[in-house]
C-alpha positions in Angstrom: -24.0 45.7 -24.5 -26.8 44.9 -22.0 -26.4 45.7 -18.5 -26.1 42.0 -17.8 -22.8 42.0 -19.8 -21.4 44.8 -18.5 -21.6 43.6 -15.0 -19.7 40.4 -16.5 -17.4 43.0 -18.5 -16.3 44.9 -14.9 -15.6 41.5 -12.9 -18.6 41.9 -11.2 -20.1 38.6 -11.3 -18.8 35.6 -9.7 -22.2 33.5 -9.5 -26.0 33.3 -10.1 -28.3 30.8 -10.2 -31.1 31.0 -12.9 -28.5 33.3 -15.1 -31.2 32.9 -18.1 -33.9 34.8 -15.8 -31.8 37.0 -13.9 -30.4 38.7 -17.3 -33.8 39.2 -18.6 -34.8 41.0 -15.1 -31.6 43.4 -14.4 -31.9 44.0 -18.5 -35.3 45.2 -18.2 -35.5 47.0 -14.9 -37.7 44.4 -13.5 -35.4 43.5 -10.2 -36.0 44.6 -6.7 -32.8 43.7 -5.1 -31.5 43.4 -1.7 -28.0 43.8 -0.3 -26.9 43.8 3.1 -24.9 45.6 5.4 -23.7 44.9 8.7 -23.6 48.2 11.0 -20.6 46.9 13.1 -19.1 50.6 12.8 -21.0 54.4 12.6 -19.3 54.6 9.1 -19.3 52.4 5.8 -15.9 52.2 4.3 -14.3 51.5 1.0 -15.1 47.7 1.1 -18.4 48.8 1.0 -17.8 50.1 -2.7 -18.6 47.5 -5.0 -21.8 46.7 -3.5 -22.7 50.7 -3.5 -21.6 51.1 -7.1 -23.4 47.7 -8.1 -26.8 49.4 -6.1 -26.1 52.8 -8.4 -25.5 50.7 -11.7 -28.9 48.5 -11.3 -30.8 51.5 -10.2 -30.3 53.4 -13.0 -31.5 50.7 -14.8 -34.4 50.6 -13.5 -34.2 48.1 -10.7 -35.1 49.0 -7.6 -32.5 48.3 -4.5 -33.4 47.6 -0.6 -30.9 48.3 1.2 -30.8 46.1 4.0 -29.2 47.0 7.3 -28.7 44.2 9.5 -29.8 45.6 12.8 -31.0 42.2 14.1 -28.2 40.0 12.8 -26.0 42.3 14.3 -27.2 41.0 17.7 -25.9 37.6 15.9 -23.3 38.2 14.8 -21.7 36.8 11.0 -19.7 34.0 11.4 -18.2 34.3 7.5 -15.2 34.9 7.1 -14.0 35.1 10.8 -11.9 33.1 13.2 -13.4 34.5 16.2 -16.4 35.5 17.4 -17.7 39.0 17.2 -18.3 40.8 20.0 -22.1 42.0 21.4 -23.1 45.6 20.5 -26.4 47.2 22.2 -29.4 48.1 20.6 -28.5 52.2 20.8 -25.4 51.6 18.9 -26.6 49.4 16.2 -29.7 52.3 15.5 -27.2 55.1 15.4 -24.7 53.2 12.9 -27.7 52.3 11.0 -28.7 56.1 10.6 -24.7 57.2 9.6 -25.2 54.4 6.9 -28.8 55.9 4.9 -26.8 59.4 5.2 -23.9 58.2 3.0 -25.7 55.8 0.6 -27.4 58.6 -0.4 -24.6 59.8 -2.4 -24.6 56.8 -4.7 -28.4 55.8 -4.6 -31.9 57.8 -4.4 -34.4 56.7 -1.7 -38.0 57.6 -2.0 -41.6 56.1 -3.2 -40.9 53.5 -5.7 -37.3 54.2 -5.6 -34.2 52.4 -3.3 -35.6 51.7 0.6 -33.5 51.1 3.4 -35.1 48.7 6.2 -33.7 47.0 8.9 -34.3 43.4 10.0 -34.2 44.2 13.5 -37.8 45.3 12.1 -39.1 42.0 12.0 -36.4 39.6 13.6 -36.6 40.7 17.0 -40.3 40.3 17.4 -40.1 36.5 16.0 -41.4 33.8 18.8 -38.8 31.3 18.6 -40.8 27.9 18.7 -42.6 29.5 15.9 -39.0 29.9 13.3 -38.1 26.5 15.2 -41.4 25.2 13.3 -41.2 27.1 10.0 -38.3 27.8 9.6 -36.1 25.4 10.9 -37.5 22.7 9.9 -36.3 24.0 6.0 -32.8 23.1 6.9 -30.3 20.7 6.9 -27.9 20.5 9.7 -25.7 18.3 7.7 -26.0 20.4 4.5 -25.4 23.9 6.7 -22.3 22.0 8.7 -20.6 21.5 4.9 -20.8 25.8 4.0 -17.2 27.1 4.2 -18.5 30.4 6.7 -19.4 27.5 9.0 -16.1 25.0 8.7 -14.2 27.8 9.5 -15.4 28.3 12.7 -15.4 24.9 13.7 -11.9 24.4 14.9 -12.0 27.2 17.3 -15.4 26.8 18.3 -18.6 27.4 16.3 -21.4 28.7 19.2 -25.0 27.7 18.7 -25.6 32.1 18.9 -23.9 32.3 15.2 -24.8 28.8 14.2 -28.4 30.5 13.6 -26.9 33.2 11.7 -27.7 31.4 8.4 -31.6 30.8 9.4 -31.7 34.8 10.1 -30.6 35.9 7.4 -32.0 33.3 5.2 -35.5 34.1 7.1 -34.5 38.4 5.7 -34.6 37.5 2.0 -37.8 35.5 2.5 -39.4 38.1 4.8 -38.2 40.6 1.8 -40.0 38.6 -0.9 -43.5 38.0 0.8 -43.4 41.8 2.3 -42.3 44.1 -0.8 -41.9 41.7 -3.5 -38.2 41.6 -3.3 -37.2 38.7 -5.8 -33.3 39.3 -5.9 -30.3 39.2 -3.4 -26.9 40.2 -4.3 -23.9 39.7 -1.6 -20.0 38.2 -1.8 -18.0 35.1 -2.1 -18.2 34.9 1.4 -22.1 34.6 1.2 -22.8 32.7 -1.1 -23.9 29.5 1.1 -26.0 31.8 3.7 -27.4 33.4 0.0 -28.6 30.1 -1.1 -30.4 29.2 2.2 -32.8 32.2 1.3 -33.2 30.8 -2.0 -34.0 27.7 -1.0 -36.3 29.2 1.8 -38.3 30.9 -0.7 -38.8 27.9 -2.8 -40.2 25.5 -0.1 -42.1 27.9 1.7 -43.7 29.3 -1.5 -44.0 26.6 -4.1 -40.9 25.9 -6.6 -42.5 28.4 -8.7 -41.4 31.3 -6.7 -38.7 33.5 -8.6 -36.3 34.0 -5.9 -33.0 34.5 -7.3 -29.1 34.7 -6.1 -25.8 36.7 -7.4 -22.3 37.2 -5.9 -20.4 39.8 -6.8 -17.0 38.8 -7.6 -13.9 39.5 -4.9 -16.4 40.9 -2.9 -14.8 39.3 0.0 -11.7 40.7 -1.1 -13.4 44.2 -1.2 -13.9 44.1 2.4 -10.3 43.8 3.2 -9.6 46.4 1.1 -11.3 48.8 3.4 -8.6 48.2 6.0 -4.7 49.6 5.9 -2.1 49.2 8.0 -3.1 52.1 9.8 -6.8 51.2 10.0 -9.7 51.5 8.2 -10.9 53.6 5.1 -13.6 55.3 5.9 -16.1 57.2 3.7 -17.2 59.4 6.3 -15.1 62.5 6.1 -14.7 63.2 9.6 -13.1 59.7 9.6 -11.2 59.6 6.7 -10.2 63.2 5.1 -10.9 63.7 1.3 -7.3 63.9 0.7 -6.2 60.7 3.1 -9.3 58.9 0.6 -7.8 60.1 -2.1 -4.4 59.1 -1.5 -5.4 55.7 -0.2 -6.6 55.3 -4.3 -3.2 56.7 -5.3 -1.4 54.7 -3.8 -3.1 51.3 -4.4 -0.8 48.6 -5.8 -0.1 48.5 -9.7 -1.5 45.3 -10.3 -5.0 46.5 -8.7 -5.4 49.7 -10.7 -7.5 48.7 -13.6 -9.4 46.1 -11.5 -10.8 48.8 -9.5 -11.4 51.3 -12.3 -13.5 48.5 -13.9 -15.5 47.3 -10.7 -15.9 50.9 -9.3 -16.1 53.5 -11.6 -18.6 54.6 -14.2 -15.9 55.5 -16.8 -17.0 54.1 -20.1 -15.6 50.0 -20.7 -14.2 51.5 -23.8 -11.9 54.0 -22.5 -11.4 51.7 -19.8 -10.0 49.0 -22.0 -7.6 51.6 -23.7 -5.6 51.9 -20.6 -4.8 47.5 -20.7 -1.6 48.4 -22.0 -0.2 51.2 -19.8 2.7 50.8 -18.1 4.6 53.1 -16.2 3.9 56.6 -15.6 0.7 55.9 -17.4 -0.2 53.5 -14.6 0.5 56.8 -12.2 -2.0 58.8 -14.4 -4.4 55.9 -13.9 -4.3 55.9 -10.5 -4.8 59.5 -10.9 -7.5 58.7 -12.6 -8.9 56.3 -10.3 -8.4 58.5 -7.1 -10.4 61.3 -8.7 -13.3 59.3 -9.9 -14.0 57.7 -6.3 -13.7 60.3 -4.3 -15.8 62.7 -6.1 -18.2 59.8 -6.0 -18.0 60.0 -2.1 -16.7 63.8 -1.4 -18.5 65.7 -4.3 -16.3 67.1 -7.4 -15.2 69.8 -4.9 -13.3 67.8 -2.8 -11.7 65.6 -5.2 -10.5 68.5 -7.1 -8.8 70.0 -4.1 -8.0 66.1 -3.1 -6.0 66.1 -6.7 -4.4 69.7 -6.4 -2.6 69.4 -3.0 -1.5 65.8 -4.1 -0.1 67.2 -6.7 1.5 70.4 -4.9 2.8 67.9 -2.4 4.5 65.6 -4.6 6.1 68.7 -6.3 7.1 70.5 -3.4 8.6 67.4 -1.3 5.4 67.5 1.3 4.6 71.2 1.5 0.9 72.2 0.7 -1.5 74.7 2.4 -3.9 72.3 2.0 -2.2 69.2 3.2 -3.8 67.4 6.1 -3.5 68.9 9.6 -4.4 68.4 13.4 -4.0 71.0 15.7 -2.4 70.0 18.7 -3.7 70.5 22.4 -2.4 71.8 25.4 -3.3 68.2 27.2 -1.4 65.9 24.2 2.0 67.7 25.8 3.8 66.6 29.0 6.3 68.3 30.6 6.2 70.2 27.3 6.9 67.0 25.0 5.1 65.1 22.9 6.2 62.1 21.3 6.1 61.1 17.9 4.3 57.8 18.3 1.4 60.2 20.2 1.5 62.1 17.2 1.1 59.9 14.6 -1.8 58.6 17.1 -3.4 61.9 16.9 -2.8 62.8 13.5 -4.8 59.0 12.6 -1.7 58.0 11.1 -1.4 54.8 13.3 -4.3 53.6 15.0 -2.2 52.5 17.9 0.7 52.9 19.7 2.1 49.6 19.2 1.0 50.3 14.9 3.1 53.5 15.6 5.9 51.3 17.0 5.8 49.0 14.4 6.1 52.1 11.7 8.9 53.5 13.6 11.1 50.9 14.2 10.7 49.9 10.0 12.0 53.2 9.2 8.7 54.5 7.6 8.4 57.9 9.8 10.4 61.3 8.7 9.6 64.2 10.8 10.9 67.2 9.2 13.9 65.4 7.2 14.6 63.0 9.7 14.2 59.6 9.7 12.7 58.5 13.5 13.9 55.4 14.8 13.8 55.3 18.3 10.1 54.6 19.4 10.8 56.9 22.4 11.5 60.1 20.2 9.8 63.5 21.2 9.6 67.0 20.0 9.4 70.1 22.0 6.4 72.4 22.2 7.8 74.8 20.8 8.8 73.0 17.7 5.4 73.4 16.6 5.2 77.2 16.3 4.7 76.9 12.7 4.0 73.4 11.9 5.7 70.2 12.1 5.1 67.8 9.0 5.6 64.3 9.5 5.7 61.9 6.8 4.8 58.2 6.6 6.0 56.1 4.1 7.1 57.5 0.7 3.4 59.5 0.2 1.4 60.2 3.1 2.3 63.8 4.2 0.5 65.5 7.6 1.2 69.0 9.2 0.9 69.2 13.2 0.4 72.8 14.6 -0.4 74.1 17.5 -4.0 74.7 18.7 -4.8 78.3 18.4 
């Protein structure tokens, strides 16, 4: 099986124009591949997989990826996907997300001369006289044609500003930028790309000649992939300090039945042929593949370290009904207390199992909080100081365990 058909095997693949040449290229390492990545937070997070796996996969091929981080658009802001407009971030913010990103993807790709780069269209973008992109650019596209894109017809209804109108010109102007500057001749991205993708294409072409191999793939439920990096108690981080190991690990565990052997497929690198063996589990065997799954990603993220201890205290939670040395903790301080109280909604708040208050009312008032072996109900609960003298463990939901103690 070429690597082509493998990407086709895992779901991967949604789209691509100029499949014929684009086979041949992946299949012999000949690709130098850009995806991009939007540094709206200091962390990447589990959305963020299948285009980090996809990155891995091609590299080891031999393709070389350029990972893109979208310092300038970010000033933009992406209109795909959205109802509303994003809000403004400063320059300082965007350079330190930027930085948090290159230290992560190093865990799934290797940077270096003549291996994956990392650049950042603020690099180029913000310098660009704008008479001069209304000239060369612009004058490349159709308004009618850019008004018919679904990231676009969206907007309309609510208002579409003239600031993220251009959002398809900038990023359309990366990929060609990418192709004269280090020869980049690929661009992978979602669903919810795929008209913004095309404009670079077509950039390429008409700058360049029609002879110029520029070339476009979506990943398949990439769009979906994004939404799978949120919960309903926030996001899922791959930063550690963010999201623990174990909470990463459990998020995997916990996923719904019909989603496990997608996700093994797209995001692991188990073999197709063991993968395929587990189409007909059912049951307990779809436990041990989400077992399975839970392990593979986060010792993909954490290091085989981590996941093993991830794995371990799942386990010595789920046979001890919630009691684990290793089990998630935050230690309580003296300021979190008043008049020698805490409630629980503060505490789920500062143990990150609610990313709100008004989340940690909602959890409340469904009957998904136990503390101890009681079920809370009354969003006004709170526990004494001195119940935490050795450890409180709440629990959310049937699986997510976490111990509150009291800072030393």
């Amino acid at each position: 099986m070429t690597l082509y058909e493998e990407l086709v095997a895992r779901g991967l693949i949604a789209q691509v124009t100029d499949e014929n040449e684009i086979k041949t290229m992946i299949n012999e390492g000949k690709a130098t591949f850009y995806i991009g990545f939007d540094p709206t937070a200091d962390s990447l997070h589990v959305g963020h997989f299948m285009a980090l796996c996809l990155m891995k996969r091609l590299q080891q091929a031999g393709n070389r990826p350029i990972a893109l981080i979208g310092g300038g658009t970010a000033m933009i802001g992406d209109p795909s996907g959205r109802t509303d407009m994003r809000s403004m971030m400063t320059r300082e913010t965007i350079q330190h997300n930027c930085d948090c990103f290159k230290k992560q993807m190093e865990r799934f790709i290797e940077f270096g001369e003549g291996k994956a780069m990392m650049v950042n269209n603020a690099d180029w973008l913000m310098d660009l006289n704008y008479v001069e992109v209304l000239r060369e650019v612009g004058a490349c596209f159709s308004v009618n044609n850019m008004l018919r894109a679904e990231c676009y017809k969206q907007r309309m209804e609510k208002g579409l500003s003239f600031l993220e109108f251009n959002y398809m010109i900038m990023q359309s102007y990366d990929f060609y930028h990418l192709y004269k500057t280090y020869g980049c001749n690929m661009q992978f991205g979602g669903n919810d790309q795929w008209s913004n993708m095309l404009g670079g294409t077509e950039l390429i072409r008409r700058k360049l000649g029609k002879d110029a191999h520029a070339m476009t793939i979506t990943l398949l439920l990439n769009s979906e992939g994004k939404k799978m990096g949120k919960t309903a108690s926030g996001a899922v981080w791959l930063d550690p300090n963010k999201t623990s190991p174990y909470d990463f690990y459990q998020y995997w565990r916990n996923i719904d039945d019909a989603d496990v052997l997608k996700c093994i497929r797209m995001l692991t690198f188990l073999p197709l042929e063991q993968i395929n063996e587990m189409d007909g589990w059912e049951g307990s065997q779809l436990n041990r593949a989400k077992e399975i799954l839970a392990y593979e990603l986060t010792k993909l993220v954490h290091g085989e370290e981590e996941a093993n201890k991830a794995q371990e205290t799942a386990r010595q939670v789920f046979a001890q009904g919630g009691v684990s040395e290793n089990m998630p903790s935050t230690e309580l301080t003296d300021e979190l207390f008043r008049d020698g109280k805490i409630t629980v909604a503060d505490l789920l708040v500062a143990g990150k199992l609610a990313p709100s208050k008004g989340e940690a009312k909602r959890l409340i008032q469904q009957g998904g909080i136990m503390v101890g072996d009681s079920k809370v109900t009354d969003f006004g609960a709170a526990l004494e100081k001195d119940a935490f003298a050795d450890g409180v463990i709440v629990k959310k939901g049937k699986k997510v365990y976490h111990r509150f103690v009291l800072q030393a």
